[in-house]
Structure formats: structure tokens, C-alpha cells
C-alpha atoms as one frame of an Amber mdcrd trajectory, in Angstrom:
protein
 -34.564  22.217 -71.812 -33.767  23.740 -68.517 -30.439  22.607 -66.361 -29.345
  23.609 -62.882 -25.908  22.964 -62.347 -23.800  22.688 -58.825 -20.495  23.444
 -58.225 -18.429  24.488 -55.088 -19.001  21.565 -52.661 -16.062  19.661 -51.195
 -14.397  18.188 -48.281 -13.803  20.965 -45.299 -12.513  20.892 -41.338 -15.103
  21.960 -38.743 -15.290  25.743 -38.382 -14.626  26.119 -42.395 -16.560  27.694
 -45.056 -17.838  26.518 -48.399 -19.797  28.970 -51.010 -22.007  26.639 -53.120
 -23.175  27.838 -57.024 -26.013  26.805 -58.948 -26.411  28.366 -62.303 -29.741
  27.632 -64.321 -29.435  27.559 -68.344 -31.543  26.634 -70.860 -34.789  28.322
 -72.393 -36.200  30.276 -69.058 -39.019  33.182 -69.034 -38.728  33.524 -65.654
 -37.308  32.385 -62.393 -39.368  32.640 -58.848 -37.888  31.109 -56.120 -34.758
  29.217 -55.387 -33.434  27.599 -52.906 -30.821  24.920 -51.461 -32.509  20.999
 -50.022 -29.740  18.677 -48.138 -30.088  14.835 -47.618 -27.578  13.170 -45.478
 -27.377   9.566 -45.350 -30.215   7.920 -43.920 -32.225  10.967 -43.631 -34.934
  12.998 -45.738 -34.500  15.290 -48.126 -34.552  18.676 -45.878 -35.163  22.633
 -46.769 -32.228  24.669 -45.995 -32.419  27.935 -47.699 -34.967  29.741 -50.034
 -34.867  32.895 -51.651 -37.539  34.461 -53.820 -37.412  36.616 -57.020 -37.815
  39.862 -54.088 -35.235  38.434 -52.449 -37.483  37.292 -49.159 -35.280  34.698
 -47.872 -35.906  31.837 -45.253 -33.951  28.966 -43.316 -33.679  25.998 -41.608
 -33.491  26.695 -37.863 -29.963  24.513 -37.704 -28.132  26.595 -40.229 -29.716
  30.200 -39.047 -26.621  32.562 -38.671 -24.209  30.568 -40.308 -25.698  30.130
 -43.805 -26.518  32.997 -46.280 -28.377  32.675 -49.820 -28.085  34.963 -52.480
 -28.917  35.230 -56.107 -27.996  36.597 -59.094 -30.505  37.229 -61.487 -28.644
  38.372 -64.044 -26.449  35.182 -64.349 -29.737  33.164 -63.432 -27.312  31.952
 -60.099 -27.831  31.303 -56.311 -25.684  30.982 -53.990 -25.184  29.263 -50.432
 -22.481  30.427 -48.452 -21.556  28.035 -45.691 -19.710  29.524 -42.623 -19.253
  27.594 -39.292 -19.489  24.290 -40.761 -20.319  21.269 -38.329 -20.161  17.375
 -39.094 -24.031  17.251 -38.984 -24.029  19.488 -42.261 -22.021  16.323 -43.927
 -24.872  15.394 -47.115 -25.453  16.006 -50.717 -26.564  19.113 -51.313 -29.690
  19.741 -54.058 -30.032  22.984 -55.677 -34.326  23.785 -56.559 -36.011  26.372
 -58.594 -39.197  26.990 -59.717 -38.556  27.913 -63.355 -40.888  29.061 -66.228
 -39.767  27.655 -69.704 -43.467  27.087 -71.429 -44.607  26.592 -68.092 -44.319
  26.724 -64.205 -42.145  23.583 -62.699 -39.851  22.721 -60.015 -36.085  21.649
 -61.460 -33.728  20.627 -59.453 -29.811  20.003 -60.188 -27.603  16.671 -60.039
 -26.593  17.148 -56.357 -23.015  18.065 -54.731 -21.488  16.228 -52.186 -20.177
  18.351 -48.638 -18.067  16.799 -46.397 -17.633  17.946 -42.612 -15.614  15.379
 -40.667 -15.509  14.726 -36.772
């Protein structure tokens, strides 16, 4: 059984920074890409980083420069550090990985909640 788990979200002031984990456990061959989705109220579900097993990353035009992913593969962990925050980043934020236990599939973790107030 494969888990992602989020930590590291929270409420922070305009201009702030957050770093966002998400640590996979469970019985995993191998781990491709990750990445980071965000759904704000009222909205879609929307990409905003992805980073492969070559570390080829790629992001949403409205966090470009102020976002970074990063992995660990060793601890089986990415990252999303969050500089520059705005109030329009305000949503629950999904981590995604495309994981091979017996086989290829997409997991994704419970969801943390980031809070930018105006």
C-alpha cells in the first residue's frame, strides 16, 4: 500500500514563504514524476509544479519565479518551496506521483490547506 503524506502548509501574510513536504511510503519500485496540483474554492484542480525522476521540472505560469520543486529520492520526498506568496495562492494543496508498487499509477496525498490573506 502506497501513502503520500503532506505536511508544511499553514496560514502566512502576503510576501511570506511556506516550504511544503510530501513523503511517499509504502511498497515502491520506483518513482517517476512528482509534482504539486492546487484547488482553491470554486475552482479546478490546477498543475503547479512537476518534477521528473531527471529532475526536468515545469510550472504554472502564475507561480514561475516564486515557486521551486525539489525532490529527494533518497527519502522518496518533494518539495514546494513557496516564496512571494499572494492571496490568489489561498487553496488546498495536493501532492501527485506516479508510483510503481506492482504497477504504474497516479497516488495522490490527503491535501494541505495554505492560507494567504488580503
Amino acid at each position: 500500500q502506497v501513502q503520500l503524506v503532506e505536511s508544511g502548509g499553514g496560514l502566512v501574510q502576503p510576501g511570506g514563504s511556506l516550504r511544503l513536504s510530501c513523503a511517499a511510503s509504502g511498497s515502491i519500485v520506483s518513482i517517476h514524476r512528482m509534482g504539486w496540483y492546487r484547488q482553491a474554492p470554486g475552482k479546478q484542480r490546477e498543475l503547479v509544479a512537476q518534477i521528473t525522476s531527471g529532475d526536468v521540472t515545469n510550472y504554472a505560469d502564475a507561480v514561475k519565479g516564486r515557486f521551486t520543486i525539489s525532490r529527494d529520492n533518497a527519502k522518496n520526498t518533494v518539495y514546494l518551496q513557496m516564496n512571494s506568496l499572494k492571496p490568489e495562492d489561498t487553496a488546498v494543496y495536493y501532492c501527485n506521483a506516479r508510483i510503481r508498487d506492482t504497477m504504474w499509477r497516479a497516488y495522490w496525498g490527503q491535501g494541505t490547506q495554505v492560507t494567504v490573506p488580503s
